[in-house]
Each structure stands twice: as structure tokens, then as C-alpha cells.
C-alpha positions, 0 to 999 in steps of 0.5 A, a space after each residue: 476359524 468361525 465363517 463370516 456372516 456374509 460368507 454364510 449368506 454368499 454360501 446359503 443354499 438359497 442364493 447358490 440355487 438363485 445364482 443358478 436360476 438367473 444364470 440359466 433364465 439369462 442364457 434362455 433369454 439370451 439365445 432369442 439374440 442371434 443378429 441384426 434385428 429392425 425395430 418394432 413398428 409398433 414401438 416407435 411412436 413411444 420410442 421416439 417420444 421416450 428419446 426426445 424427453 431424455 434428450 430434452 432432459 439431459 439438455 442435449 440429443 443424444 448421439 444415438 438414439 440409442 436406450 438400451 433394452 436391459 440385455 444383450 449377448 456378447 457383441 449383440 445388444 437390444 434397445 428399447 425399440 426391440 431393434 437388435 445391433 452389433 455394439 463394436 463401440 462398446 459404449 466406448 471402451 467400457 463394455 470389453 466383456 460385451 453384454 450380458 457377460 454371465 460372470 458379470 451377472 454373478 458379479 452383480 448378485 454379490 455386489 447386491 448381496 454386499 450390504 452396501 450401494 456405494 463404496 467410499 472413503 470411509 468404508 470400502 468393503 475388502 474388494 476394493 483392497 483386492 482390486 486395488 492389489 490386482 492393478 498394481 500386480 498387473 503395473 509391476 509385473 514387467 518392472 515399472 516402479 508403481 507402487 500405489 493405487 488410489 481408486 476412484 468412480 470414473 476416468 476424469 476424477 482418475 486424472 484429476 488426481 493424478 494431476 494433483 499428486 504430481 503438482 503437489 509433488 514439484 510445488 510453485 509449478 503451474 504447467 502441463 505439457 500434452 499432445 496436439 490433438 490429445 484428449 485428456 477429459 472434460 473437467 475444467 483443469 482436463 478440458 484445458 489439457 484436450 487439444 479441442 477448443 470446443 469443449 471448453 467454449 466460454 469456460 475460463 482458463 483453469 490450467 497452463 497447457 503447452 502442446 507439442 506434435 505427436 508421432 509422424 509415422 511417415 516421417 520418424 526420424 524427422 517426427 523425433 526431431 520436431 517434437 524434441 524441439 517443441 519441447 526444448 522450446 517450452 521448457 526453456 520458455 517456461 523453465 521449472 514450470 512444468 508439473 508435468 506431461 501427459 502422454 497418450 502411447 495412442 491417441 484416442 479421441 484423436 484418431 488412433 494415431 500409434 507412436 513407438 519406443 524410439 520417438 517416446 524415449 527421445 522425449 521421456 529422456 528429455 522430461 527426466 533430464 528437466 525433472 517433469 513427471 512423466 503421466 501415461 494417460 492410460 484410461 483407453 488403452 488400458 487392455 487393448 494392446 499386446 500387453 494389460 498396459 500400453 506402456 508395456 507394449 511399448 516397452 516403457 516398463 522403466 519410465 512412468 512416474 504416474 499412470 491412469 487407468 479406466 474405462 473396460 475396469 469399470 472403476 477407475 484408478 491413478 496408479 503412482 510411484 513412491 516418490 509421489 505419494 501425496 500427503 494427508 488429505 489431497 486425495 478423498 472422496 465420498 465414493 469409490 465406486 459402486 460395489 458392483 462396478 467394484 466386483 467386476 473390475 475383480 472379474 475383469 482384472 482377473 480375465 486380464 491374467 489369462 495368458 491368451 489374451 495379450 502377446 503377439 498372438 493373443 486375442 487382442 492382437 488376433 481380433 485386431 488382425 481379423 478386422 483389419 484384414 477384411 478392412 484392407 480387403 474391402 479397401 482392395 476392392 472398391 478403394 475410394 470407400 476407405 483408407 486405412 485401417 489404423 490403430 493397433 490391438 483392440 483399438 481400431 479406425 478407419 477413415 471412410 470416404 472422404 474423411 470429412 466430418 459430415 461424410 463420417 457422420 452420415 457413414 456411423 448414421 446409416 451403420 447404426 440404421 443398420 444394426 452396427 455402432 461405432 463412433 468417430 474419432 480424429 479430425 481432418 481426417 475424421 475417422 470411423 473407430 472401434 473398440 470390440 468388445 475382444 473376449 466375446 467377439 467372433 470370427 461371424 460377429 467380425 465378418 458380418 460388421 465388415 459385409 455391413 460397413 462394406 455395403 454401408 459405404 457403397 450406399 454413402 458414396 454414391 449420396 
């Protein structure tokens, strides 16, 4: 069999020798990166400028004042203003193999050497039919019934499909069912289903949402019962209405609340027992518990209708059974997703196949451990300064102080000053949360973000 063209060039000595080259100018470059680093005074005043014209551009400030440099190292990144901080946020989720990963770059250079940008409807290069693959190995590999993958560039058109399938699939239906507190996305059908009125202030009423309470870990049995009922109500209220249920196994956006397998199987038996199809919204938790997928975790292997899927792939993807198999022309698009956030979701799939990263003692529960350890350490110590932690695998929060959405705010302002990222998540109480970047991370990275937090906190709470 006669070689490609394109393997010959992925071959030529001249692009193996390049590879070799900027690999090895990335790890010189890389090791000028070894923590925390202030700002150059110097470059303030532009800094500064550049900011308010992107922010005044975009319409909106940005959160942090925060443009990347074009480098980073593992937890550690650079910004524009020569300032060098720990990303324990991971541009929330996105960054699982932290920054400047080497097998990304080497990702990236294929993807650039692969004749095409974008990657769409009409052309897909073979990649895609690789990750595609990937992902529903990985879905069936503990015995759930997924059978299809539709790939797609980003986490809300990933639920914007699924949405679509399963209406599609119980027609005259016009109801979602959701969480208190969840988030879904912020589209006009997917800010209809997160439970946060401000994200759709003056839009108009796209999509019928009923909401009923998440677990109550302090209350289990009682929590069953009182969301059981919720449900019961709305589907009596609204009998064959309901398209659907969107289930987050952890609630992200608000506040990393953990539910387990005995309040979800009291409400997916409930859901089968109505005919609503059950959606794991899996576009944060993918990855970051004991198994690649939290319904897995939880032992939920046999219950998925539809599962979405997003953030640490890079690309995203809407992953249903057979019976949901949409018909002809409900799902296109002109993109994909770039070819090089298609490489490296093949780079990253196929890290997630390594068998120290999930299980009881893999990494992702092994860094969870590191840091909530020292969490419970420094709460020990001084315990007006934080209570928690929460979460589980890579997923962790914290509520400091007081947990009022101000204190929070001043709390993750003063960490960023300080060299550390992470965001909030939760409300009443607001929470501190982080998403480590779980394969590079280390044991220094972690106890030098907890002596920041800590001494972060101490100043905070006596403002």
C-alpha cells in the first residue's frame, strides 16, 4: 500500500527535525517559569490600556484582568503584563493538561500541517472519525447503551442537540425538567433551563422549565423524598409534556454540590417509569471523578438516554442512544471544530485511557485528597477563614468567610493579585471553586496555592 501524501509530509525529515526544534525551544523557554511572578512596572500603563480596549470592545470588563502572554508551564502561566500566576481554574475546566502541555504542541503542528482551519459538515478529515470513536469506547466501556456521537465546537451547541433529539424523539412535548440551581448554558433554549434569572434579563420565554431540589446531603433520605414529590407534581401538572430531564451528578455553576446513586436512581426510575428521557449534562464533570464520566462514578452505567460532553476535549459532543437517533437534517453545521482542538481532543481521550488517572486512587482522586487535606488543615487552624471543603475528584470549592458574594469577590480578587486563579461558583452560599489542571499538577504546585489561599484569607478577614 503506497503512503498518503499527507503521511509523507507528516514523515519528511524536515518537519520531524521542526517538531524537534520547537519542542525543545518550549521546554528552554519553559523553565524561566518556575512561580509566582508580579508584574512589570514597566508594562502597566500599556496593560492596562490594552484591557480597557478589549473590555470596551467585547462590551463588557473582563473578569479578570487577565490576557495570556502565549505561554505557561503546567499549572504555571504568563500574562501580558510579564506577571506569572498559578491557573487552578483552568479557564474553567478547559485546560486540564495545563499549559504549554508538549503533546499539545505536537498536536497543534499536525493540525496546522492538515491542509484545513476548520473542520465541518461537509469535510471532516479522519480525526474526527478517531475521536468520534474515542468517546463512545470510552461511554461503553462500563455498559451504557450509547451508541452515537455527534461532535460539535462548543458545550452549548452540545446541549443544543441534545435538546433537539430528544424533543424530536417524544413529538407534541414542549417541557424540560432541571435542577434548582443548575446551569445548563447561555443560549436562549439553555438560559431558560439555568436556574439564574439574570442570564436571561429581557430575553423572551424560549423553553418550559420545571425545576425540582437537588440532593441534601444532610438530609438523604428526606432529600429523596422531597424531590420524588416535586416530580411527581410536575408531571402530573404537565402530563406528557416533558421531553426531558437534564441531570447534572454535580452541580457546577451552583456550588459543587455531590448528589449520590440512591437519590438519582429514586428519581431516573421515576423519569423511565413517565417516558422522559434521561440527559446527563456532563459538559464539567466529564473527567474529573473516579471514572472519564460521572455517571459512571455513580454507577448510573445502565440509565442514560442522551450524555453531553465538553470543556477539558476541547471539542465538544452529544453522545445518544439508538432509539434517539434523530432523523435527516436535524443536526449539521458548518463547523466542527478546528482541526487542531480536534487533535487534541485525540491527545487528551487517549491520556484519559491511562489507568492512573481514574479509580479510587488515580490521580484525580489523589489530587482531590491533597487539597482538601490542606483545606481541612487550614480550616483547623483559624476556622472563621473557610468552611468546607466540597466537591469531589477534580472538582473542588470552598466557601470562604462569610460566604457572601462580596467577601467571595474580594477573596478570588486578592488571590488573582496574588498569583493564584479561581472563580466562584454557588450562591447563599457563594463559593471559592477550583478545577486543577489534574495531570500536571504537583504536590509543590498544591501546597504553595494553599499557603496563598491561606495568607489570602487572613488578609480578607480582617478588612
Amino acid at each position: 500500500m503506497t503512503a498518503l501524501i499527507s503521511e509523507q509530509l507528516a514523515t519528511d525529515p524536515r518537519v520531524l527535525q521542526a517538531r524537534e526544534l520547537l519542542a525543545m525551544a518550549l521546554r528552554d523557554h519553559q523553565s524561566k517559569l518556575i512561580g509566582v511572578k508580579v508584574p512589570d512596572p514597566g508594562r502597566a500603563i500599556e496593560y492596562a490600556k490594552l484591557i480597557a480596549e478589549f473590555s470596551c470592545a467585547r462590551a463588557g470588563g473582563l473578569y479578570f484582568p487577565y490576557l495570556g502572554s502565549g505561554i505557561g508551564h503546567g499549572s504555571l502561566v504568563e500574562l501580558a503584563d510579564g506577571s506569572v500566576k498559578y491557573d487552578f481554574i483552568s479557564g474553567i475546566g478547559v485546560h486540564f493538561l495545563g499549559h504549554g502541555n508538549p503533546q499539545l504542541l505536537q498536536s497543534g503542528i499536525s493540525a496546522a500541517l492538515s491542509d484545513t482551519v476548520m473542520q465541518g459538515n461537509l469535510q471532516q478529515n479522519s480525526d474526527a472519525a478517531s475521536v468520534a470513536s474515542q468517546l463512545l469506547q470510552l461511554a461503553r466501556s462500563s455498559g451504557s447503551k450509547l451508541e452515537h456521537c455527534f461532535l460539535t465546537s462548543s458545550g452549548a451547541m452540545a446541549n443544543e442537540n441534545a435538546l433537539k433529539v430528544m424533543f424530536q424523539h417524544k413529538p407534541g412535548s414542549s417541557r424540560i425538567i432541571a435542577f434548582e440551581h443548575g446551569f445548563c448554558g447561555r443560549t436562549m433554549a439553555l438560559a431558560q433551563i439555568t436556574d439564574k434569572p439574570q442570564y436571561r434579563v429581557g430575553l423572551p420565554t424560549t423553553l418550559a422549565v420545571d425545576y425540582v431540589p437537588f440532593f441534601d446531603a444532610s438530609d438523604p433520605k428526606g432529600s429523596i423524598t422531597k424531590t420524588v414529590n416535586a416530580l411527581r407534581k410536575h408531571l402530573a401538572r404537565y402530563p406528557g409534556q416533558h421531553a426531558a430531564m437534564c441531570i447534572e451528578l454535580i452541580l457546577g455553576e451552583g456550588g459543587y454540590w455531590v448528589g449520590d446513586h440512591e437519590f438519582f436512581t429514586a428519581i431516573l426510575t421515576e423519569l423511565k417509569a413517565n417516558s422522559v428521557a434521561i440527559w446527563f449534562d456532563e459538559i464539567q464533570t466529564f473527567g474529573r471523578t473516579s471514572r472519564p464520566f460521572a455517571f459512571e462514578h455513580f454507577d448510573l452505567a445502565a440509565w442514560p438516554d442522551v450524555v453531553t460532553v465538553g470543556k477539558l476535549t476541547q471539542l465538544c459532543a452529544t453522545l445518544f442512544t439508538a432509539a434517539f437517533k434523530p432523523q435527516p437534517g436535524l443536526l449539521s453545521q458548518t463547523f466542527t471544530a478546528s482541526a487542531s482542538a480536534i487533535a487534541a481532543a485525540g491527545v487528551i481521550l487517549t491520556m484519559m485511557s491511562r489507568p492512573d488517572l481514574f479509580g479510587p486512587d488515580g490521580q484525580n482522586m489523589r489530587v482531590h485528597r491533597m487539597i482538601t487535606q490542606r483545606l481541612k488543615a487550614i480550616s483547623e487552624r483559624h476556622p472563621q477563614l473557610l468552611h468546607g471543603p466540597f466537591g469531589i475528584g477534580a472538582m473542588i470549592a470552598l466557601t470562604p468567610l462569610d460566604g457572601s458574594e462580596a467577601k467571595v469577590k474580594q477573596v478570588l480578587k486578592h488571590l488573582f493579585d496574588r498569583g493564584v486563579i479561581a472563580f466562584y461558583a454557588g450562591n447563599k452560599p457563594a463559593r471559592i471553586r477550583m478545577l486543577p489542571p489534574v495531570p500536571v499538577v504537583t504536590e509543590n504546585d498544591i501546597e504553595t496555592v494553599c499557603h496563598i489561599l491561606e495568607s489570602t484569607l487572613l488578609a480578607c478577614a480582617g478588612n
